[in-house]
VMD Tcl script that builds the backbone (N, CA, C; Angstrom):
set m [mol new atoms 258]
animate dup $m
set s [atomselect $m all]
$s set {name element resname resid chain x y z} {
  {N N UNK 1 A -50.941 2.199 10.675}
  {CA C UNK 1 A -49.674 1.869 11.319}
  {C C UNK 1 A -48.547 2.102 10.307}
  {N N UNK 2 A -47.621 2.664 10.731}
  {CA C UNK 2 A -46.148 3.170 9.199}
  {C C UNK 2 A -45.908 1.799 9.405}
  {N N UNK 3 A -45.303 1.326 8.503}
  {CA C UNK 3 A -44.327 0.679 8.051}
  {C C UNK 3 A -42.861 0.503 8.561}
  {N N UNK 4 A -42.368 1.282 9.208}
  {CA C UNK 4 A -41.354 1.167 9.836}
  {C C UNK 4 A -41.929 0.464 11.397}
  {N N UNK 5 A -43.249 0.946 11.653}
  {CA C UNK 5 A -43.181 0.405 13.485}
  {C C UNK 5 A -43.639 -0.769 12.638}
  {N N UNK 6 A -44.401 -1.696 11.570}
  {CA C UNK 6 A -44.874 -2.256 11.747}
  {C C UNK 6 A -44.068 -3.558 11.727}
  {N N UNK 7 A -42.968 -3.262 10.817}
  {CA C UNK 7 A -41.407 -4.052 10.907}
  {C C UNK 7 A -40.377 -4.039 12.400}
  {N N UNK 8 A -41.051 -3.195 12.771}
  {CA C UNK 8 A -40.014 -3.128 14.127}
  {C C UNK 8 A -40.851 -4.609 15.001}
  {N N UNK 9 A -42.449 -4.469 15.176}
  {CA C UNK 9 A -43.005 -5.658 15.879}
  {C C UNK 9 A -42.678 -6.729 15.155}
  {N N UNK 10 A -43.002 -6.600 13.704}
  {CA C UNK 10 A -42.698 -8.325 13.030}
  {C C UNK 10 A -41.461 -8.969 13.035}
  {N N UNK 11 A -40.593 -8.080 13.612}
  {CA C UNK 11 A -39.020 -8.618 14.001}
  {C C UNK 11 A -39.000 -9.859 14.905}
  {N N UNK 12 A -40.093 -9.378 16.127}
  {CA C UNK 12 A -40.049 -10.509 17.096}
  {C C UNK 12 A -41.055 -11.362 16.997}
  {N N UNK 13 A -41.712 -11.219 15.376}
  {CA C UNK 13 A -42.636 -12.405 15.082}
  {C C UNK 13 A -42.009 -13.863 15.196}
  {N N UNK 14 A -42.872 -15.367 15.089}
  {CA C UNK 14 A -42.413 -16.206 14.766}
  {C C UNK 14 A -42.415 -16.586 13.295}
  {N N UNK 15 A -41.912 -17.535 13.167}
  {CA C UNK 15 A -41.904 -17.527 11.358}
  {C C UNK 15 A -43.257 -18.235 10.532}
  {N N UNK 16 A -43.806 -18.774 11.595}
  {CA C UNK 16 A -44.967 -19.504 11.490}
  {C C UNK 16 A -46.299 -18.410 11.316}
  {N N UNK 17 A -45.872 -16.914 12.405}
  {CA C UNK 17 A -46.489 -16.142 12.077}
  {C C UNK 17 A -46.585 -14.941 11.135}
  {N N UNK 18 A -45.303 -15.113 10.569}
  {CA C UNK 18 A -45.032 -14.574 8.965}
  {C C UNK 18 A -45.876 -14.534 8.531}
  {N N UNK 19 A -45.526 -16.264 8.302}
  {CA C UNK 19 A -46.388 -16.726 6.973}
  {C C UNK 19 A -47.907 -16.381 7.238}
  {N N UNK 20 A -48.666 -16.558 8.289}
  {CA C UNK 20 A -49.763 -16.362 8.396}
  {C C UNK 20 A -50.618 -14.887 7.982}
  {N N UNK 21 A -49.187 -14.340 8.539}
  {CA C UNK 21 A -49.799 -12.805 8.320}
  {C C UNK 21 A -49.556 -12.200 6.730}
  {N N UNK 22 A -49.213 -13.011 5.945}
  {CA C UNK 22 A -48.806 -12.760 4.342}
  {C C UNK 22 A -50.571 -13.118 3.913}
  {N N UNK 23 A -50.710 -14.051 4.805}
  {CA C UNK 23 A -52.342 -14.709 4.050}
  {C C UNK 23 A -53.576 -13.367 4.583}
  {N N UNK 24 A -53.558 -12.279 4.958}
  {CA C UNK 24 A -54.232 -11.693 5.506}
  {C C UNK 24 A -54.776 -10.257 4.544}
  {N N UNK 25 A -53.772 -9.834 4.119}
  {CA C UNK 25 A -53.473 -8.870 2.890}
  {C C UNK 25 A -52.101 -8.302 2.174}
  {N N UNK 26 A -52.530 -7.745 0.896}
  {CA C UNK 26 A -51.389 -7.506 0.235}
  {C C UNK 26 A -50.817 -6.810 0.688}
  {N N UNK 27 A -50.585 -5.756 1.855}
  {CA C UNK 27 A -49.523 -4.623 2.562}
  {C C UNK 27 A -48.934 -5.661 3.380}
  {N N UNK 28 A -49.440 -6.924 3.637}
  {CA C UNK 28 A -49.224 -6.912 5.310}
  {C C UNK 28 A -48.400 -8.022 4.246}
  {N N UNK 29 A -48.371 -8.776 3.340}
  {CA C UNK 29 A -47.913 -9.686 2.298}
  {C C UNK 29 A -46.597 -9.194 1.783}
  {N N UNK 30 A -46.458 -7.864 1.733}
  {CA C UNK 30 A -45.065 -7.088 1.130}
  {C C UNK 30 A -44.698 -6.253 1.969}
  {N N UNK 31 A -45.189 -6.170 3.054}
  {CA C UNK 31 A -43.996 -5.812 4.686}
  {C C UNK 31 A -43.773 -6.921 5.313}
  {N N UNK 32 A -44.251 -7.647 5.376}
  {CA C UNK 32 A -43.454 -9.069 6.223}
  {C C UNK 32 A -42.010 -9.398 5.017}
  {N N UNK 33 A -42.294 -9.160 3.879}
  {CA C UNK 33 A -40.589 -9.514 2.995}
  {C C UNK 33 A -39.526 -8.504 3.720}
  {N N UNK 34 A -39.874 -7.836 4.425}
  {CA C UNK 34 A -38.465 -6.883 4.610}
  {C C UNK 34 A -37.247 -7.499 5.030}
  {N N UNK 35 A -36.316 -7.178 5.003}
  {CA C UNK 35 A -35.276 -8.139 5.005}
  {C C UNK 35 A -34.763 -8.094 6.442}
  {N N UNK 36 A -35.079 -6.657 7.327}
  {CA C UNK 36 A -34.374 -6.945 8.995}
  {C C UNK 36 A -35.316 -7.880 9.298}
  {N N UNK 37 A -36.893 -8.496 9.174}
  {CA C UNK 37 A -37.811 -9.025 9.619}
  {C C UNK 37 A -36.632 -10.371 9.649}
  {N N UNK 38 A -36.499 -11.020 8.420}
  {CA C UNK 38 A -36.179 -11.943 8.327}
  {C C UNK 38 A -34.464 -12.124 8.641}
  {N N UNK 39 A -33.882 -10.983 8.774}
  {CA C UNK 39 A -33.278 -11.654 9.550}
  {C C UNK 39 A -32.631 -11.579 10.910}
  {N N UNK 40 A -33.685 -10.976 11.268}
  {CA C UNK 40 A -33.868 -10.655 12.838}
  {C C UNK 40 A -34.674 -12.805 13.045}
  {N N UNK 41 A -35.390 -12.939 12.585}
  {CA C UNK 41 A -35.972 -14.504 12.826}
  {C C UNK 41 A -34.616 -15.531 12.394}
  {N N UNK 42 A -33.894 -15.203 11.424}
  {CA C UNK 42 A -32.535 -16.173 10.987}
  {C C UNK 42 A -31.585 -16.202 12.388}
  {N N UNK 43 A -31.568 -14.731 13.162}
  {CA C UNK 43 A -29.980 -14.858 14.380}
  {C C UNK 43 A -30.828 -15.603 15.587}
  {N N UNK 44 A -32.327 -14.682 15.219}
  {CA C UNK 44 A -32.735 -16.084 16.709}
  {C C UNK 44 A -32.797 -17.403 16.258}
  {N N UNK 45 A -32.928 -17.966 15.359}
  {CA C UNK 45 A -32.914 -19.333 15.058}
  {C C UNK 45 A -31.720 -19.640 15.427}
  {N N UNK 46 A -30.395 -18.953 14.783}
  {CA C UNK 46 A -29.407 -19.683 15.091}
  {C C UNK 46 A -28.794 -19.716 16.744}
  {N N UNK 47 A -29.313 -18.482 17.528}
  {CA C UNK 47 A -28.886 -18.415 18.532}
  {C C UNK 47 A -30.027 -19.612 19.600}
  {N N UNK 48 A -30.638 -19.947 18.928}
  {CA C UNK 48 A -31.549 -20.898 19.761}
  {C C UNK 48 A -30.737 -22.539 19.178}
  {N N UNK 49 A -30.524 -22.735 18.124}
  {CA C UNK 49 A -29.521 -23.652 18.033}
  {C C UNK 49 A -28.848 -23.911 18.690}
  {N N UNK 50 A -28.302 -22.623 18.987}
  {CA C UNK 50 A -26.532 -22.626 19.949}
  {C C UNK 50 A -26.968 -22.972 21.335}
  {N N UNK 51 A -27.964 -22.674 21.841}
  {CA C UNK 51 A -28.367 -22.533 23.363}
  {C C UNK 51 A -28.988 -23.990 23.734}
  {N N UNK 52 A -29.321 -24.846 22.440}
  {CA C UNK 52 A -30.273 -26.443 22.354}
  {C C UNK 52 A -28.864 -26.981 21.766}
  {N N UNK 53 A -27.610 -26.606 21.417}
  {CA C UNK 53 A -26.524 -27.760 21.096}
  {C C UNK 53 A -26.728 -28.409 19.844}
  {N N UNK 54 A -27.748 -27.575 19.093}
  {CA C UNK 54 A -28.117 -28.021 17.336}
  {C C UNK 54 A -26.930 -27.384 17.001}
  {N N UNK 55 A -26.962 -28.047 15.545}
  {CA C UNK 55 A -25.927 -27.647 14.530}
  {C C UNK 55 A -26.855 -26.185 13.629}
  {N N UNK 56 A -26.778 -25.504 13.844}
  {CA C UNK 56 A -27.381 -23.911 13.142}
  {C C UNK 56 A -27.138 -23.717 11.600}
  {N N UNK 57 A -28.136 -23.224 10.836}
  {CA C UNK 57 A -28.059 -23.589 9.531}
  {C C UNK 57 A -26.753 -23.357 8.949}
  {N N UNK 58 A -26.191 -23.831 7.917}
  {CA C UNK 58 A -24.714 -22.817 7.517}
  {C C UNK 58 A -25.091 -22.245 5.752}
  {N N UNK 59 A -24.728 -20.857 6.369}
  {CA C UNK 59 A -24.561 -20.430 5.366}
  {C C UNK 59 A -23.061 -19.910 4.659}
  {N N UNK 60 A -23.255 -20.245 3.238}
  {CA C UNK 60 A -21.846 -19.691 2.405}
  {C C UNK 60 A -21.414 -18.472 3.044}
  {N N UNK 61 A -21.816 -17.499 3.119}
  {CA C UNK 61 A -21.193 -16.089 3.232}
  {C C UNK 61 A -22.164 -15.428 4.261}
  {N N UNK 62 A -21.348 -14.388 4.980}
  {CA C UNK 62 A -22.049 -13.752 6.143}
  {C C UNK 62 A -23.375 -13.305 5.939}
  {N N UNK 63 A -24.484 -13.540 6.770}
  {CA C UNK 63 A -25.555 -13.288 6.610}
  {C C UNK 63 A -25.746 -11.666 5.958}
  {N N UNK 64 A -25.188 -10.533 5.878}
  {CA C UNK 64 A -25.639 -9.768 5.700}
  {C C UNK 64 A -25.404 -9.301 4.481}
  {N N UNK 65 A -24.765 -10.687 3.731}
  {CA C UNK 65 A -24.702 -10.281 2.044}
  {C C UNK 65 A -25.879 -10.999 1.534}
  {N N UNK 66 A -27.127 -11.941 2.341}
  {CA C UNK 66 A -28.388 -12.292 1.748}
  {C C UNK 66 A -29.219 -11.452 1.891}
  {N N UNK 67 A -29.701 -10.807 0.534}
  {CA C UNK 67 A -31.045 -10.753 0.357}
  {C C UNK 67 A -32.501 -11.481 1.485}
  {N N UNK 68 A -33.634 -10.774 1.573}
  {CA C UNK 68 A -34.500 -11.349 2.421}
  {C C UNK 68 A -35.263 -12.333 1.732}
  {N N UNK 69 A -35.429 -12.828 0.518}
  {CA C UNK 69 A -36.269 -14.294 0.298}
  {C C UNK 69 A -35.177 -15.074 0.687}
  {N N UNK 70 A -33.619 -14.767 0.484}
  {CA C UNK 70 A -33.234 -15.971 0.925}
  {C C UNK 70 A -32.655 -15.935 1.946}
  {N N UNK 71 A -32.790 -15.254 3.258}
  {CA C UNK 71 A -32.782 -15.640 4.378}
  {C C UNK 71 A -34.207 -16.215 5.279}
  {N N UNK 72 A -34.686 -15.493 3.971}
  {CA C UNK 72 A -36.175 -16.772 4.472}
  {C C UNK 72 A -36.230 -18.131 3.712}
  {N N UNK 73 A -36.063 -18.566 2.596}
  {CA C UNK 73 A -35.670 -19.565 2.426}
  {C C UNK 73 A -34.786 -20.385 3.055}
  {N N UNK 74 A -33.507 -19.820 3.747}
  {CA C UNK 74 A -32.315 -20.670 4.673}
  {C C UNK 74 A -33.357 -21.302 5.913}
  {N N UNK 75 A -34.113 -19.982 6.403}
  {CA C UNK 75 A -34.893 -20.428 7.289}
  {C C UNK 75 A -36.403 -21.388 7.586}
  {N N UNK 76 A -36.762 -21.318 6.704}
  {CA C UNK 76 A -37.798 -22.236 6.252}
  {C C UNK 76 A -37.464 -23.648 5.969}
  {N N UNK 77 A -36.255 -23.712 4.927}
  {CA C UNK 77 A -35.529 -25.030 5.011}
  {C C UNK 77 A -35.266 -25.484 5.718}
  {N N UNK 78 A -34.287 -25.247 7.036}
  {CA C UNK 78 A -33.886 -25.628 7.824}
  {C C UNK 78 A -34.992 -26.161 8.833}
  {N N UNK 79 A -35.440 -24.899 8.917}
  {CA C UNK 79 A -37.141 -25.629 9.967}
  {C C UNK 79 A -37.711 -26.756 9.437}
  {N N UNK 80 A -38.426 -26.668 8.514}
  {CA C UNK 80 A -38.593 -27.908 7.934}
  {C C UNK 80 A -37.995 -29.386 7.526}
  {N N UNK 81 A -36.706 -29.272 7.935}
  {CA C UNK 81 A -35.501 -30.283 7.573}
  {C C UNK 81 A -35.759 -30.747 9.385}
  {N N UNK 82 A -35.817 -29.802 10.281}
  {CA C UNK 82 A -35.785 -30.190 11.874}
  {C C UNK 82 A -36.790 -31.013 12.253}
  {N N UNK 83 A -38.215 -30.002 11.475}
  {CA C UNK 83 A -39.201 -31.038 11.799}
  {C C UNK 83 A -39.834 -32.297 11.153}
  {N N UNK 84 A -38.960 -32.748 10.247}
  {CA C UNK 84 A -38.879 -33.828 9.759}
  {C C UNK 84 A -38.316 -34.632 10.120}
  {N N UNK 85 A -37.581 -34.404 11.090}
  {CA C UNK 85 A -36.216 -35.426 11.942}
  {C C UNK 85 A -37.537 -35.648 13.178}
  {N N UNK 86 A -38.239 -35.156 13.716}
  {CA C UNK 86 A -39.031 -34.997 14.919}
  {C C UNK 86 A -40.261 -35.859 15.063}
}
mol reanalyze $m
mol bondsrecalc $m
mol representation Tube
mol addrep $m
């Protein structure tokens, strides 16, 4: 499978299934970092915020000056900050 389709499906992964698929092998471990992956999962988070009346993570500066660990970090935090309230 290239690398480009294989980022095009992990776009509409969940983030839960990221992570899972990092535990599987090292290609599949350093194509899930791509950075549209993650933040194709950051606008649906926030647009699912907006649509549930949550407050959506905030970030300093427009998403498209982060790097992808840390739009996976914004996103991981935040999830984890939600389901700790739950």
């Amino acid at each position: 499978l290239p690398l480009e389709l294989l980022s095009e499906i992990l776009k509409y992964a969940e983030w839960k299934d990221i992570l899972r698929i990092r535990q599987t092998c090292r290609w599949l471990n350093n194509a899930s970092r791509a950075r549209d992956i993650w933040d194709s999962i950051f606008r649906r988070l926030v647009l699912t915020c907006l649509e549930n009346k949550v407050e959506p993570p905030h970030l300093e500066c427009p998403p498209e000056t982060y790097a992808s660990s840390e739009l996976e970090y914004v996103v991981l935090r935040w999830t984890s900050a939600q389901l700790g309230w739950e």
